[in-house]
Backbone bond lengths (Angstrom), bond angles and torsions (degrees), N, CA, C in turn:
res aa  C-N    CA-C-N  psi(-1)  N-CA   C-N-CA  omega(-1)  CA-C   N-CA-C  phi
1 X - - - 1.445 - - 1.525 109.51 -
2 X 1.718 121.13 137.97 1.430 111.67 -168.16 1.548 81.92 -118.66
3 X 1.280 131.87 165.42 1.301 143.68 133.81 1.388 114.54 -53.36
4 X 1.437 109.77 159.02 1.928 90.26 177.73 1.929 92.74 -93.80
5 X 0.689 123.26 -37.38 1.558 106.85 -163.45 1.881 91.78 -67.29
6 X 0.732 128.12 5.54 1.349 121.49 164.28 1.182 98.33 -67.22
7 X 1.311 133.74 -65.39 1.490 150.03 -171.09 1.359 102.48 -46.67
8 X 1.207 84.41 -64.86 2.602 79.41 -177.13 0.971 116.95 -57.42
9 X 1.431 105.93 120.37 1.626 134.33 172.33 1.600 103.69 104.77
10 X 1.653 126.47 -2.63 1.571 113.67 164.04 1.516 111.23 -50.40
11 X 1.409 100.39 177.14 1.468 97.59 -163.86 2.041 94.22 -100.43
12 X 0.713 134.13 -159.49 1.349 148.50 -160.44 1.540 106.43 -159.50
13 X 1.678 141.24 74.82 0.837 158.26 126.97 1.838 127.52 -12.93
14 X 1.068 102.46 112.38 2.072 104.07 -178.53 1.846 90.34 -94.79
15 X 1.422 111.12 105.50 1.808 107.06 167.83 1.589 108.43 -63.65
16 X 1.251 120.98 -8.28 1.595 119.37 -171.15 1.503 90.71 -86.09
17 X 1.390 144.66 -55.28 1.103 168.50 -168.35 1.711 117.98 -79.02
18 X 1.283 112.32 -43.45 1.589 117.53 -155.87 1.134 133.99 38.07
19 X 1.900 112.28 34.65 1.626 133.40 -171.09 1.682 78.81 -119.37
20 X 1.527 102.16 162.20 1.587 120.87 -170.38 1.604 92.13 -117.19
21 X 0.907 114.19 104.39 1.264 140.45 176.56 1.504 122.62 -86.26
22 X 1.435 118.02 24.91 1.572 115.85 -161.09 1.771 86.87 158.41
23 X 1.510 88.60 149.70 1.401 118.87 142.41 1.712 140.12 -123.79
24 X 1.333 115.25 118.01 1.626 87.66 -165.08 1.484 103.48 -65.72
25 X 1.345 120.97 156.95 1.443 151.29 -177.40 1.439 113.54 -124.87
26 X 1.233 135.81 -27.41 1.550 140.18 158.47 1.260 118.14 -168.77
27 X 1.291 101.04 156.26 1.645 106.71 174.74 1.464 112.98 -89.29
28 X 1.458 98.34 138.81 1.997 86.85 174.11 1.627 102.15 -128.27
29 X 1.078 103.37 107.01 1.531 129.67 168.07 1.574 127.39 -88.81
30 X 1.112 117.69 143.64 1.506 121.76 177.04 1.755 107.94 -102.48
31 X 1.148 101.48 106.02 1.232 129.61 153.28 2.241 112.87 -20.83
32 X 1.352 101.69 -89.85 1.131 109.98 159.04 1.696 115.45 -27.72
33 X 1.535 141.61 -80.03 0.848 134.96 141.79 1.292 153.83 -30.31
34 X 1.334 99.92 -15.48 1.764 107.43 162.52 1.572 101.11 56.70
35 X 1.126 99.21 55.59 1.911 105.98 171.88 1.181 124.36 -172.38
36 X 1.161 130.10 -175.62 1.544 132.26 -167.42 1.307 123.06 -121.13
37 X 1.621 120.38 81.19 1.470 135.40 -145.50 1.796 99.22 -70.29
38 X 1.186 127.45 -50.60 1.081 148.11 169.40 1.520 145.98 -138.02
39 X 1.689 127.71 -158.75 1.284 120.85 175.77 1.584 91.67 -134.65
40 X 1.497 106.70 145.08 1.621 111.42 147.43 1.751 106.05 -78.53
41 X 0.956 101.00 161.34 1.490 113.02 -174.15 1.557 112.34 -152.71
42 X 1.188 129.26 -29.94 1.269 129.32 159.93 1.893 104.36 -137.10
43 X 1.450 95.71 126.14 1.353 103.27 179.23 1.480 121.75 -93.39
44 X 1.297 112.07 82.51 1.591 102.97 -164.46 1.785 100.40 -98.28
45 X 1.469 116.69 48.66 1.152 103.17 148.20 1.506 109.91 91.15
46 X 1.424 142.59 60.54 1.182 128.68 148.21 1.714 98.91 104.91
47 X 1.541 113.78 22.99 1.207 112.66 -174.83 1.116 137.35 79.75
48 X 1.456 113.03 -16.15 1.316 126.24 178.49 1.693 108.54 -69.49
49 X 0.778 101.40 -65.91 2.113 100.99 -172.50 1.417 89.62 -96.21
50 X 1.471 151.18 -3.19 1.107 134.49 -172.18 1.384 125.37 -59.83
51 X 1.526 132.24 152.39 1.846 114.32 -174.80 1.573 72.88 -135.03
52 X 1.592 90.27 174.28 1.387 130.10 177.57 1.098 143.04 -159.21
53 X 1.012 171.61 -139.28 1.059 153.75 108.93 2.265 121.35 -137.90
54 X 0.880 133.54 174.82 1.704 126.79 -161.50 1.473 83.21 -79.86
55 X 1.225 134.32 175.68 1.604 127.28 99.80 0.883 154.62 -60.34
56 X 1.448 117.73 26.35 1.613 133.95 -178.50 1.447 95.14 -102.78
57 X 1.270 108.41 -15.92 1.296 111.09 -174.16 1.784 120.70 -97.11
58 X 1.318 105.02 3.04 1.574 111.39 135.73 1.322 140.04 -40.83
59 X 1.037 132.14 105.09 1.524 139.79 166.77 1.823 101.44 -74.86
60 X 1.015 122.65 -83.11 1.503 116.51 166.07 1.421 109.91 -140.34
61 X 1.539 84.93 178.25 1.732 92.82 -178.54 1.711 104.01 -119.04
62 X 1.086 126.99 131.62 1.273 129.32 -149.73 1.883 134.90 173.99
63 X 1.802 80.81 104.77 1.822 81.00 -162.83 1.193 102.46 102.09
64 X 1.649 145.57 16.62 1.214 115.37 -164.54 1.681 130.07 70.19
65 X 1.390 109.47 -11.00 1.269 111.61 171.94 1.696 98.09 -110.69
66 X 1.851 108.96 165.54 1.375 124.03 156.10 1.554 107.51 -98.70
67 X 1.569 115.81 125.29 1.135 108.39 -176.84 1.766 108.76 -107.71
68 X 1.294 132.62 141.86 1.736 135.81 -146.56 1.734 68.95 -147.47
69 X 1.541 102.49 145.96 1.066 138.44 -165.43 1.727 99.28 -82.69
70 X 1.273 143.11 -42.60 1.191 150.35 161.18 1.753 116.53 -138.29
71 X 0.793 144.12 167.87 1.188 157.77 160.49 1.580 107.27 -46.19
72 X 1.565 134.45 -72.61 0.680 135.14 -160.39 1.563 133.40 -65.26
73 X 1.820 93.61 18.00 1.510 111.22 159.94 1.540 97.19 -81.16
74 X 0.927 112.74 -50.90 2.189 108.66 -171.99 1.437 96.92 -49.83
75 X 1.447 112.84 102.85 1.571 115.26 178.42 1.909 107.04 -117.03
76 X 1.319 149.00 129.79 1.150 128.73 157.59 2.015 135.22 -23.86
77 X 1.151 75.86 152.67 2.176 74.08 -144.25 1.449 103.34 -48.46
78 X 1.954 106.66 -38.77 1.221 93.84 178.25 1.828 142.15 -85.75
79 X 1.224 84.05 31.27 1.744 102.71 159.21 1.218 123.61 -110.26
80 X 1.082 103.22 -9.32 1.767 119.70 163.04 1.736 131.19 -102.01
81 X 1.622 96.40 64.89 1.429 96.53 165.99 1.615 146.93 3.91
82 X 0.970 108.77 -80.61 1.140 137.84 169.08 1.794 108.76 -52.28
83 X 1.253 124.33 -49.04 1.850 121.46 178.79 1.928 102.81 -87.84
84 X 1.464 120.16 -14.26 1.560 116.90 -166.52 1.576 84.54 -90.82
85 X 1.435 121.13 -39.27 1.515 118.54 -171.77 1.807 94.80 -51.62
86 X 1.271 105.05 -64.62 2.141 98.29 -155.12 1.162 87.32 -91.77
87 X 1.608 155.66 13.33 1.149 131.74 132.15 1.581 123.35 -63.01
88 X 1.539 120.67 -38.86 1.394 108.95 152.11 1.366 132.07 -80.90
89 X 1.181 114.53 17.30 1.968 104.20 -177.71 2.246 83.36 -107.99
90 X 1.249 119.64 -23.35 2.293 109.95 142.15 1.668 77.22 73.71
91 X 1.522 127.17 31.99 1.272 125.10 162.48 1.608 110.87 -87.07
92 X 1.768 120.89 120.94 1.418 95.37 -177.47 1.717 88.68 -141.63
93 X 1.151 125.78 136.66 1.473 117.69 -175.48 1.813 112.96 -109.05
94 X 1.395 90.05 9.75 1.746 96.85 150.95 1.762 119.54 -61.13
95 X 1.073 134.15 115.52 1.230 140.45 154.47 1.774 99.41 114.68
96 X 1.722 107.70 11.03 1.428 89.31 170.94 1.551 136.03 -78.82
97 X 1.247 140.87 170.60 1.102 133.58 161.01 1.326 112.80 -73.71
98 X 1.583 109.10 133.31 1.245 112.16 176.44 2.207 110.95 -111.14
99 X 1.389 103.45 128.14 1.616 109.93 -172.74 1.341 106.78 -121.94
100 X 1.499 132.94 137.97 1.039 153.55 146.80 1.536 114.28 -31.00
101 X 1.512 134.87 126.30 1.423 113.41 172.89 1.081 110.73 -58.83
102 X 1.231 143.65 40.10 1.702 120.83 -162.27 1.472 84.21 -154.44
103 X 1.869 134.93 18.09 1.301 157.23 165.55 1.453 107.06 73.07
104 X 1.216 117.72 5.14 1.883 115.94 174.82 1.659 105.20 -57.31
105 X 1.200 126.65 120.19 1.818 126.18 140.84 1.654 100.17 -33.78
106 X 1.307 101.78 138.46 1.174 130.60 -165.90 1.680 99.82 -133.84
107 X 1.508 116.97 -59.39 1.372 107.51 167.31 1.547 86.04 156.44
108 X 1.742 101.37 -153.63 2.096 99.83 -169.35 1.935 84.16 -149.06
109 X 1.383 86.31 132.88 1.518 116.17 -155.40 2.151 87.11 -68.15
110 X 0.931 109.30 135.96 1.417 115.21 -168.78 1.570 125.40 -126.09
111 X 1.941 107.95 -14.38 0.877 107.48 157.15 1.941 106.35 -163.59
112 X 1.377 135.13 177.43 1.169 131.41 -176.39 1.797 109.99 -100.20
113 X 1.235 111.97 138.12 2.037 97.78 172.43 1.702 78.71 -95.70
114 X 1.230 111.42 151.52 1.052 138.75 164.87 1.608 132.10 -138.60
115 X 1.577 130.40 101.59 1.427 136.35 176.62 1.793 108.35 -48.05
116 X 1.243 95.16 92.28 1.585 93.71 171.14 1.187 131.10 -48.84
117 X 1.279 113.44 -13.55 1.605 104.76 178.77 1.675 101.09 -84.54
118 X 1.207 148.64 -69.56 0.641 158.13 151.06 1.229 136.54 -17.89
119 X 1.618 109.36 -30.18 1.509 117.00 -171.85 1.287 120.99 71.66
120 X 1.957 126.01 -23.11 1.265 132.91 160.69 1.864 113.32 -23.09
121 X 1.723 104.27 130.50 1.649 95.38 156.74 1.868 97.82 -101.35
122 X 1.641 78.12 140.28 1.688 91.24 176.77 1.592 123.37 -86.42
123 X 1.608 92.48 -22.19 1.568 128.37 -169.20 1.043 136.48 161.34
124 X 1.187 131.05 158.98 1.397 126.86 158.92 1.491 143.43 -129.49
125 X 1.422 115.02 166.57 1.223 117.61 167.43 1.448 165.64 -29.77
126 X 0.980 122.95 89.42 1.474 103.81 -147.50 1.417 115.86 -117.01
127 X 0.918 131.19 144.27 1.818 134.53 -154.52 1.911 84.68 -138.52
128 X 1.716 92.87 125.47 1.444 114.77 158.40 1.125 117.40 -86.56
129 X 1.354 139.39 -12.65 1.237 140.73 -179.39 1.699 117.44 144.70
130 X 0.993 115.13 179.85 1.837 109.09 -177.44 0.896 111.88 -62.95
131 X 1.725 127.06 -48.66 1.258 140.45 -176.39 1.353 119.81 -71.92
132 X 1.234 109.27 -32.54 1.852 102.84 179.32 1.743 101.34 -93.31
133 X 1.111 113.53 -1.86 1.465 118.62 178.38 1.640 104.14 -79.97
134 X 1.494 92.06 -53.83 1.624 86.59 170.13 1.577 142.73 -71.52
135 X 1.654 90.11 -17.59 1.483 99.43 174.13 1.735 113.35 -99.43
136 X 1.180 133.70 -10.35 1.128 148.89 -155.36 1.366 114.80 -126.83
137 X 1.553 111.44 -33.80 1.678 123.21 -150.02 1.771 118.60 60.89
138 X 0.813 94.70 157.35 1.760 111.75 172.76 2.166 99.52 -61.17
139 X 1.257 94.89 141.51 1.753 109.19 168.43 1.231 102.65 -124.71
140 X 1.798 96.75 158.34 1.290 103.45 164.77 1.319 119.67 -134.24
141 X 1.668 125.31 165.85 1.482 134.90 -156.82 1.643 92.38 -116.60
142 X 1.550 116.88 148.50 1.676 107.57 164.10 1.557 113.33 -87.01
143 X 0.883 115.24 171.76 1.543 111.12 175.03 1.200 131.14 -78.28
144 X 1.495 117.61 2.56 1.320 134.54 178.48 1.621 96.13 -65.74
145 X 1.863 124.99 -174.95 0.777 121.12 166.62 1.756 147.85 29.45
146 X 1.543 106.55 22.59 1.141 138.82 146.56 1.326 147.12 -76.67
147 X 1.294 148.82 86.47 1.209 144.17 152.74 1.845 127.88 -51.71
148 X 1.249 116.86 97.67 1.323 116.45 -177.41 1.492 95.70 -103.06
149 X 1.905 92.43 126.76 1.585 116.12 -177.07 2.117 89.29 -102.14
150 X 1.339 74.98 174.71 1.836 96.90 168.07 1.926 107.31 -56.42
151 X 1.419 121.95 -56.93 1.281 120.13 163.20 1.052 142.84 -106.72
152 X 1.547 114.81 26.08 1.594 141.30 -179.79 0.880 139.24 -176.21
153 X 1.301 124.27 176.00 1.484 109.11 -174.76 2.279 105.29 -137.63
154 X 1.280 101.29 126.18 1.487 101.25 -172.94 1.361 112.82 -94.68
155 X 1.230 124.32 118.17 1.782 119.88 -169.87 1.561 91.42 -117.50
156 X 1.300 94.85 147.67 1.500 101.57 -168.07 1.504 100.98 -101.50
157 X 1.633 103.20 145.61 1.733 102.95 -162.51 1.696 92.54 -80.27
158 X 0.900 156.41 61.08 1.035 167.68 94.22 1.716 121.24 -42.18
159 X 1.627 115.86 -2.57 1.326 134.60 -152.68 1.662 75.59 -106.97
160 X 1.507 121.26 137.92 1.280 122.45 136.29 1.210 124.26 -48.30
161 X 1.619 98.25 133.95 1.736 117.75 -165.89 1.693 127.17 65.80
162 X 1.687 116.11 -3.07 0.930 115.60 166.24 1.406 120.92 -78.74
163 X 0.935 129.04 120.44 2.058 119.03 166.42 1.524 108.94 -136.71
């Protein structure tokens, strides 16, 4: 299981080549799907010059790098269906609040676990604040038993460690 901000800023590797051809710059995941459709890799700004490429289009992940079979998967976003769609529906559940059904603060989701092979999120991260981060560390929730709204997210205390 990787975190995704693990992922931002790996390098982007051509196995045809063995030159790094890219850096990822963000993950773009579908919400709805609960997975990790692709990578930004060059951010040119609002979609216009931006590239990307799927994650199917992984060969492996390895060393800290993503390795893609040639380059000429990194295509600009808007030739790629599928990453221009949930890059314009600007859904991102980084920085949401996360609440207990039973209305307790729970904390604000801070990063995604994600099964690299797959691209699946399993769960995520959750930060109570600076101070309980530092005294406590950061926890995490699975993705089961979640409701993600427009400004939150409701985990049912049925979640280990929630009460």
């Amino acid at each position: 299981m990787l975190k995704g901000r693990g992922i931002i800023s790996q390098p982007v590797i051509a196995l045809n080549s063995g030159k790094q051809v890219g850096e990822v710059k963000d993950l773009i995941y579908d919400i709805d799907e609960n997975r990790v459709i692709g990578y930004l890799v060059e951010n040119g700004g609002w979609l216009r010059n931006s590239k990307g490429f799927l994650h199917k289009e992984i060969f492996r992940h390895e060393n800290e790098s993503l390795i893609i079979i040639d380059e000429s998967v990194i295509k600009p976003i808007k030739y790629i269906p599928a990453l221009k769609e949930i890059i314009n529906d600007k859904r991102d559940i980084r920085g949401l609040r996360v609440e207990s059904d039973n209305g307790q603060s729970i904390g604000i989701i801070q990063d995604l676990i994600i099964d690299e092979n797959t691209g699946e999120i399993t769960g995520y991260e959750i930060s109570d604040g600076v101070i309980e981060d530092l005294l406590k560390g950061r926890f995490s929730i699975p993705n089961t038993g979640v409701i993600i709204g427009q400004d939150r997210i409701i985990a049912s205390t049925e979640i280990n460690g929630i009460s």
